[in-house]
C-alpha positions in Angstrom: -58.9 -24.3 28.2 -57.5 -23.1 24.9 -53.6 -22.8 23.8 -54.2 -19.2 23.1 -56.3 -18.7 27.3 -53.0 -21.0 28.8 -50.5 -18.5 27.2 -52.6 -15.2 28.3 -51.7 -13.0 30.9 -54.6 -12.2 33.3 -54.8 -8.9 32.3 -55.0 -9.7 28.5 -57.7 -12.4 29.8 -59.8 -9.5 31.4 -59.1 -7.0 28.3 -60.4 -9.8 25.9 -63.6 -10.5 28.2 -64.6 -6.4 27.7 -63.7 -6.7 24.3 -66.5 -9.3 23.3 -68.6 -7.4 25.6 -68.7 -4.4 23.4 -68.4 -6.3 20.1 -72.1 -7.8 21.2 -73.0 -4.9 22.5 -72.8 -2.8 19.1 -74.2 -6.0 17.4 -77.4 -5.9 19.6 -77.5 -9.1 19.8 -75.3 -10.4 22.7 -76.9 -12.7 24.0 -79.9 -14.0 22.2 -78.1 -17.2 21.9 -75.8 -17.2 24.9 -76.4 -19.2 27.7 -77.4 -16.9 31.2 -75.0 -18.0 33.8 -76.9 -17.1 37.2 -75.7 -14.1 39.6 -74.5 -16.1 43.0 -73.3 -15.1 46.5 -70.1 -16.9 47.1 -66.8 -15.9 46.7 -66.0 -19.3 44.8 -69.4 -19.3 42.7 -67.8 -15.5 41.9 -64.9 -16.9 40.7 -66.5 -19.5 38.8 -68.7 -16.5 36.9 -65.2 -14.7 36.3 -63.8 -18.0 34.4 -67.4 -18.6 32.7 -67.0 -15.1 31.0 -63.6 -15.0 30.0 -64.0 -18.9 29.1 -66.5 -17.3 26.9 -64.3 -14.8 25.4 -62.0 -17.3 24.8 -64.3 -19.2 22.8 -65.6 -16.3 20.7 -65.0 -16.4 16.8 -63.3 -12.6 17.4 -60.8 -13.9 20.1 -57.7 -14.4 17.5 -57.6 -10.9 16.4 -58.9 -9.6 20.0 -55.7 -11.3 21.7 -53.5 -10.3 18.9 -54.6 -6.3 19.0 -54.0 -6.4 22.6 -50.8 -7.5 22.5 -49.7 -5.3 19.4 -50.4 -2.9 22.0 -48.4 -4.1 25.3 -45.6 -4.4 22.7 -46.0 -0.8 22.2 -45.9 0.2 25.2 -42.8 -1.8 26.2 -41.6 0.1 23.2 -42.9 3.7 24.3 -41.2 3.4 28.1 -37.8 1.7 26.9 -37.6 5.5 24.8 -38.6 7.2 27.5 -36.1 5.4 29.8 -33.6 6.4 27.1 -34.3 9.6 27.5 -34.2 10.0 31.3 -30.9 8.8 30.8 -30.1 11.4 28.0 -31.6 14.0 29.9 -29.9 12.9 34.0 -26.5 12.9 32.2 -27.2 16.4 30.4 -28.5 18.1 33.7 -25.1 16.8 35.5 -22.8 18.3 33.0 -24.9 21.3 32.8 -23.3 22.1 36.5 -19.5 20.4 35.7 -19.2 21.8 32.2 -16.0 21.6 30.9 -15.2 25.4 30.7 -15.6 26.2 34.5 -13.4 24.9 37.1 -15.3 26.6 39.9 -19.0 24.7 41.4 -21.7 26.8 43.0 -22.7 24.0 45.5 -26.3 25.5 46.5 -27.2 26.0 43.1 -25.8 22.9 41.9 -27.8 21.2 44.8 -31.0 23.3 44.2 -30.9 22.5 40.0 -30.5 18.5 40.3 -32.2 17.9 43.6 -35.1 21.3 43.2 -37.1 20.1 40.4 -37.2 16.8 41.4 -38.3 17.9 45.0 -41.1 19.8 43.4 -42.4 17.1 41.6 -42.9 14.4 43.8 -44.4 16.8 46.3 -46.9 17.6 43.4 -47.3 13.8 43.5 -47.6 13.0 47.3 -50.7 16.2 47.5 -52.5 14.7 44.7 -51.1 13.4 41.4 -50.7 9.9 43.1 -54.6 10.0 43.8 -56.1 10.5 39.8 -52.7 9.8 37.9 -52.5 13.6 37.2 -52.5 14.6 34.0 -50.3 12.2 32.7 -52.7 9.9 33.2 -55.2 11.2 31.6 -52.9 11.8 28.6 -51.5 8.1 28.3 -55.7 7.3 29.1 -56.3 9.9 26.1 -53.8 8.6 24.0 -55.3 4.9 24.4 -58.5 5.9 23.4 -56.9 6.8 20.1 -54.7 4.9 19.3 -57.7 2.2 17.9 -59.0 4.6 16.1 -55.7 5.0 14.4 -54.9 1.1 13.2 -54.8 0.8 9.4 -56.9 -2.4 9.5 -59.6 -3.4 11.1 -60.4 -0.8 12.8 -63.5 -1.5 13.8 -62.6 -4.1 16.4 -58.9 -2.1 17.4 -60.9 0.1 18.3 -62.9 -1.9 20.8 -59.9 -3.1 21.9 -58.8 0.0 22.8 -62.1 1.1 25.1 -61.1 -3.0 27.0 -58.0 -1.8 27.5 -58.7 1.9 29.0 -61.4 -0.1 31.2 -59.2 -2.7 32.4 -56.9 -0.2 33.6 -59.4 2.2 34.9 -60.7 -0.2 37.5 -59.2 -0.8 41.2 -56.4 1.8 40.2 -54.3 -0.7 37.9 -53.8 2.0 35.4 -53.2 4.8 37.8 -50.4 2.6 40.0 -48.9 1.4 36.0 -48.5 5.3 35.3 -47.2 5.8 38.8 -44.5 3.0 38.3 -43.6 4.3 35.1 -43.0 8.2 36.5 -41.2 7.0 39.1 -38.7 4.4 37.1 -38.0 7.6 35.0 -37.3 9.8 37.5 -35.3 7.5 39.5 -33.2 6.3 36.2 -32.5 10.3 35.3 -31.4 10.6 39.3 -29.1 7.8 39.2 -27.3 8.7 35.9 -26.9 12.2 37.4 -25.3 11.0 40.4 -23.1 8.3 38.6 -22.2 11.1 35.6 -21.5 13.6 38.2 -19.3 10.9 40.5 -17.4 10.1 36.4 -17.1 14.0 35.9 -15.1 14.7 39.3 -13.1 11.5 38.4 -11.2 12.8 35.3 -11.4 16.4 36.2 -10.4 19.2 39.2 -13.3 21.1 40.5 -13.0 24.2 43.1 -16.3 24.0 45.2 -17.9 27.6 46.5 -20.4 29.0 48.4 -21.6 32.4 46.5 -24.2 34.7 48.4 -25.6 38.4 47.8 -27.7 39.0 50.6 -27.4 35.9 52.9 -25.0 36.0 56.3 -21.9 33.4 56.9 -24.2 32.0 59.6 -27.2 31.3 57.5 -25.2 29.8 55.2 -23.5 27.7 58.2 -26.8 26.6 59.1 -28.3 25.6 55.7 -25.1 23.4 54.9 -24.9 21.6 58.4 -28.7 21.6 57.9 -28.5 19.7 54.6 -25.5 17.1 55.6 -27.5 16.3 59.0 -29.1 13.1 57.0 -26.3 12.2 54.5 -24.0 12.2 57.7 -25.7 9.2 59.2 -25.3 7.1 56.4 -21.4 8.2 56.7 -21.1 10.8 53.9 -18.7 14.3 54.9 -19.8 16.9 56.9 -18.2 20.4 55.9 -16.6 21.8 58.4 -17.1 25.2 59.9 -13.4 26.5 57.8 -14.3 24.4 55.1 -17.6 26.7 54.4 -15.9 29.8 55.0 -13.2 29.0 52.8 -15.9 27.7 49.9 -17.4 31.6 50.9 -14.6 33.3 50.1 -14.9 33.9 46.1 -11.7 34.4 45.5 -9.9 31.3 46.0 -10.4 28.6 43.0 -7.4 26.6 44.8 -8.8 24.1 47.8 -6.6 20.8 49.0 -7.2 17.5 48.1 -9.0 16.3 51.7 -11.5 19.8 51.2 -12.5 19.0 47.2 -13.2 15.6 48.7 -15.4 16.5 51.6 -17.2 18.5 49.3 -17.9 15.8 46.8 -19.0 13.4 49.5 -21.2 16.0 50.7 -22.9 16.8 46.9 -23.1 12.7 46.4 -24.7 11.9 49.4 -27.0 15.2 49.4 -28.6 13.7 46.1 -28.7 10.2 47.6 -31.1 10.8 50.1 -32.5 13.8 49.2 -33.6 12.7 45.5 -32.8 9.0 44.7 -33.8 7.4 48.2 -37.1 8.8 48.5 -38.2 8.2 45.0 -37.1 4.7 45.3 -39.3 4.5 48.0 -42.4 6.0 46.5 -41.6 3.5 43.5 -41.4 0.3 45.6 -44.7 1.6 47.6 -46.3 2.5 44.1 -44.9 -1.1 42.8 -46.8 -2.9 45.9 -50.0 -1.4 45.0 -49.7 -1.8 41.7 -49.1 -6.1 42.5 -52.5 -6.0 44.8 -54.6 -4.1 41.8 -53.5 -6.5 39.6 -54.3 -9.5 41.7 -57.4 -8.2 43.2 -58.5 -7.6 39.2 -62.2 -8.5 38.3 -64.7 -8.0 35.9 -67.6 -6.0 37.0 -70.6 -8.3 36.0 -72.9 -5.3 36.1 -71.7 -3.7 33.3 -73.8 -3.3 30.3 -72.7 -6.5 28.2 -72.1 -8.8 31.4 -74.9 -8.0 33.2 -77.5 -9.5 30.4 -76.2 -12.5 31.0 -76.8 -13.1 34.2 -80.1 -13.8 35.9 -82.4 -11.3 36.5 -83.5 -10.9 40.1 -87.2 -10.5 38.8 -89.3 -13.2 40.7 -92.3 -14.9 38.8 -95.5 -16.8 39.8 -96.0 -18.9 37.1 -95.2 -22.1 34.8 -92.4 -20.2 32.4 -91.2 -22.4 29.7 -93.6 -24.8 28.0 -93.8 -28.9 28.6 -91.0 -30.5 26.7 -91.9 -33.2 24.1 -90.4 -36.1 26.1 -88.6 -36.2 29.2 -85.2 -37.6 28.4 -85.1 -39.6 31.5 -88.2 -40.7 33.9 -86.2 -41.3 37.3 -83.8 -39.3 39.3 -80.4 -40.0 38.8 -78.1 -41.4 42.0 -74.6 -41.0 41.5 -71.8 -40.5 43.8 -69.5 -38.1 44.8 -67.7 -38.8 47.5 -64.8 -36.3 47.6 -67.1 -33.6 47.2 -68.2 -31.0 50.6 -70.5 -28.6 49.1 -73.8 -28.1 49.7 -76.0 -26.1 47.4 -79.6 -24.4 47.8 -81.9 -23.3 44.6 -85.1 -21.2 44.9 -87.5 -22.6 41.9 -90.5 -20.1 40.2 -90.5 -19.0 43.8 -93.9 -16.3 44.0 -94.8 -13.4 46.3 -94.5 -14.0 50.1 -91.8 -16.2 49.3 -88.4 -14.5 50.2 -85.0 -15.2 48.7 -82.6 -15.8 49.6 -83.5 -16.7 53.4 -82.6 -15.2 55.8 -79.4 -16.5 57.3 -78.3 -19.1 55.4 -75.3 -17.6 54.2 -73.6 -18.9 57.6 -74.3 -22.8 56.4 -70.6 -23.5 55.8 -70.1 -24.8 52.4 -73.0 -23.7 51.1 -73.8 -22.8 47.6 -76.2 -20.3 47.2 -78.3 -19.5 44.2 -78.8 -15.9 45.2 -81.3 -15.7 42.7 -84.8 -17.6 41.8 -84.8 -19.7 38.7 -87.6 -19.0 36.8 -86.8 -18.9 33.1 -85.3 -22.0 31.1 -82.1 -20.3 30.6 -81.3 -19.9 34.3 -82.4 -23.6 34.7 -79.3 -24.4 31.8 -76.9 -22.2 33.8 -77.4 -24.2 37.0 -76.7 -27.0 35.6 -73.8 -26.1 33.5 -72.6 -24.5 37.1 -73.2 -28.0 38.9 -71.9 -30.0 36.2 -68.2 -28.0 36.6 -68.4 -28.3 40.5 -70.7 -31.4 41.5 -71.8 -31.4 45.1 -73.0 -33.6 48.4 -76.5 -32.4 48.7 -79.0 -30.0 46.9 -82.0 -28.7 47.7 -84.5 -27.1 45.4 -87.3 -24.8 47.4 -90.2 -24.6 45.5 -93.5 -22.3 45.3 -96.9 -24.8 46.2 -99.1 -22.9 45.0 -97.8 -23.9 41.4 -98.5 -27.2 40.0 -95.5 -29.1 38.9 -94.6 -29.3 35.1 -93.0 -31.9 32.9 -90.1 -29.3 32.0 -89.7 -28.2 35.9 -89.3 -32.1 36.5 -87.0 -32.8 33.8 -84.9 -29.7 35.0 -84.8 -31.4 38.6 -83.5 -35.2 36.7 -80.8 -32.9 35.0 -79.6 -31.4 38.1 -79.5 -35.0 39.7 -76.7 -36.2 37.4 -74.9 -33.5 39.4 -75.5 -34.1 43.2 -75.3 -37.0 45.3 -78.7 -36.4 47.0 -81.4 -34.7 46.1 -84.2 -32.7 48.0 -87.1 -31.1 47.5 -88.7 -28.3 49.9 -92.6 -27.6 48.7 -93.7 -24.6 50.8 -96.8 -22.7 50.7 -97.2 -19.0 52.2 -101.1 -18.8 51.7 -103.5 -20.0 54.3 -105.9 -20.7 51.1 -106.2 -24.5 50.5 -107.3 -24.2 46.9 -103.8 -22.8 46.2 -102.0 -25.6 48.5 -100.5 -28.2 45.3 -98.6 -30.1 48.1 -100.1 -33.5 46.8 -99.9 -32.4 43.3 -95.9 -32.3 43.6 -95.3 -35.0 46.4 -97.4 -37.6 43.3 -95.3 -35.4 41.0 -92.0 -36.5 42.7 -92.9 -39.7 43.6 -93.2 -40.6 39.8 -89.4 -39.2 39.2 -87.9 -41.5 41.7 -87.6 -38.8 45.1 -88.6 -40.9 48.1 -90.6 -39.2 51.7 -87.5 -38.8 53.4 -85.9 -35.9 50.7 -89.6 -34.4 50.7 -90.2 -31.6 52.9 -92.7 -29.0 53.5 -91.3 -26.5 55.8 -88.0 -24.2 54.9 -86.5 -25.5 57.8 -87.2 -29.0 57.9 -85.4 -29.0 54.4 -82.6 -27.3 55.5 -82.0 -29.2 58.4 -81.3 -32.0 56.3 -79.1 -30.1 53.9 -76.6 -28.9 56.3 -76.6 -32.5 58.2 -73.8 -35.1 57.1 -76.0 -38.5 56.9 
């Protein structure tokens, strides 16, 4: 591991990963010379293809000025939301003295209720039926923006703007940009609440304020109703109710003069109203947006089928015949025995496997600890990339199913040697799904493996025989 991949963030990890992908993807030549890691079924052999690629990435002669784009733009974007907090607060303190100005001494308490607590109502039900589903279109904005901001670097621009498609794709996947955007709106909002509530609260401090209830068509009792109505839920957290007189008094349009215990109740009643009516709910909707914006980024993968990844994986193409040609020597003539006793896993191969031969079989993904191979190894690449996968994660017991009705080659054999310096015991399974004996090699490969060291005992000829002795602890 590099000093650069120990100081990354995952998500800088993930954005430098797609980066390389489309760097080699406009170079048409990703992976001529890159090693094919194999596609495999469990969750740990996933995780193991996750660290191969970004490993990878890491390693990559473009992963300086990769890392350093990506981060030029996180810095920007710390930048961009610390102004935007700046102005929520600009714009919370405006709307508050926008109802307490300093040339009125009278406060329409509706309309000061509907103006700070209205719009924001509005908006987060515009979020709850919808917005929080696609980002709305401030998503697609910030996603838009993104995009072009690459395009827009003074140097280099080639690879910022590679960067810059990484970066819209990390995001775009298991909602980590959506949840970011929802974080974002929500901080704002709940910033530009609480610096109306605490200007309004510092207003009322240093000046006297008449509160009244003004109506055209609207009856004392509807208004009765819509006041008790709107206290109902402030009351239980202990803010003022107004009292019947109180409203009827606030009704009465000509009397600016109210006593000390009335402008109170009032103020209580305003405070409270925008407490839980604006600033509780959307600190709510944050924390909940906040919580699913921690499991996206945990739960963040690469999608190994994508168009760059997926080359270098196996392909699930099955072949009946000798791939690669004979090596000039074989490095080493006998199977390898080392040890590794700490190690539980078990792992299962399928070699140049040919029709009539299914893989993976049928129900071994219930052998506990097992390693599966979920795809056949037919090509000399795929061979490398087992080992190289065995080599990081040694294990107890392997066994490599092979195809009789091919004859054993010197490469094949070497590529089983290789995989021994990697396993504690080795096995071989030789099975044969034609009744025709001219296409039965069985002796062929039992001489074969005899000459590399594999005694009778690891040598088996039916599927289940073989793993019978895989899955047992002798």
């Amino acid at each position: 591991m590099t000093n650069r991949q120990k100081s990354a963030s995952r998500f800088e990890s993930q954005c430098l990963a797609h980066t390389l992908r489309l760097v080699e993807l406009e170079s048409q030549q990703a992976h001529k010379q890159s090693p094919v890691f194999p596609a495999l079924s469990g969750s740990r052999d996933a995780e193991d293809a996750q660290r191969w690629l970004i490993q990878r990435a890491y390693e990559s002669q473009h992963s300086a000025a990769s890392l350093q784009w990506i981060r030029r733009w996180m810095r920007t974007a710390r930048f961009s939301f610390l102004i935007v907090i700046l102005l929520a607060i600009v714009s919370g303190a405006s709307a508050a003295i926008g109802f307490f100005g300093a040339e009125q001494r009278s406060v329409n308490v509706i309309w000061t209720l509907i103006g700070l607590i209205g719009v924001h109502g509005l908006a987060l039900l515009l979020w709850l039926f919808g917005g929080r589903l696609t980002g709305g279109w401030l998503g697609r904005a910030s996603f838009w923006l993104m995009s072009r901001w690459g395009k827009k670097a003074p140097s280099n621009n080639d690879l910022s703007s590679k960067v810059a498609t990484a970066l819209v794709t990390v995001l775009s996947r298991n909602g980590l940009g959506k949840w970011s955007l929802n974080c974002i709106t929500h901080s704002v909002w709940l910033v530009a609440l609480l610096t109306s509530l605490l200007t309004m609260l510092v207003v009322l401090s240093v000046r006297s304020y008449s509160f009244a209830l003004e109506t055209t068509i609207l009856s004392e009792t509807v208004i009765l109703e819509i006041v008790q109505a709107i206290a109902y839920l402030p009351s239980v957290l202990g803010f003022a109710v107004p009292s019947n007189e109180m409203i009827i008094a606030a009704l009465d349009a000509s009397q600016f003069n109210q006593i000390d215990i009335e402008r109170r109740g009032w103020v209580s009643f305003l405070s409270g109203a925008l407490l839980v009516y604006a600033v509780i709910p959307r600190l709510l909707v944050l924390a909940w947006s906040f919580l699913r914006l921690r499991h996206a980024y945990s739960s963040m993968q690469l999608d190994v089928k994508l168009p760059g990844f997926a080359e270098l994986f196996a392909t699930t193409k099955n072949h009946a015949q000798v791939v690669d040609g004979a090596p000039k020597a074989l490095r080493q003539m006998l199977l390898h025995k080392p040890s590794f006793a700490t190690q539980e896993a078990i792992a299962l191969v399928g070699l140049e496997l040919g029709p009539g031969l299914d893989w993976p079989p049928a129900g071994v993904q219930k052998i506990q600890d097992l390693r599966l191979f979920d795809e056949v190894v037919a090509t000399g690449g795929q061979q490398r990339a087992v080992v190289q996968v065995l080599q990081a994660r040694p294990v107890r017991r392997i066994l490599i199913v092979c195809d009789a009705r091919l004859s054993p080659d010197r490469g094949s054999l070497q590529w089983l040697i290789d995989v021994s310096l990697h396993a504690s015991n080795i096995g071989v399974c030789v099975i044969n799904p034609s009744l025709e004996k001219a296409q039965n090699r069985q002796e062929i490969w039992a001489r074969s493996l005899e000459g590399i060291g594999l005694g009778s005992n690891c040598l088996f000829y039916s599927l289940d025989a073989g793993l019978t002795w895989l899955n047992s602890n002798e």
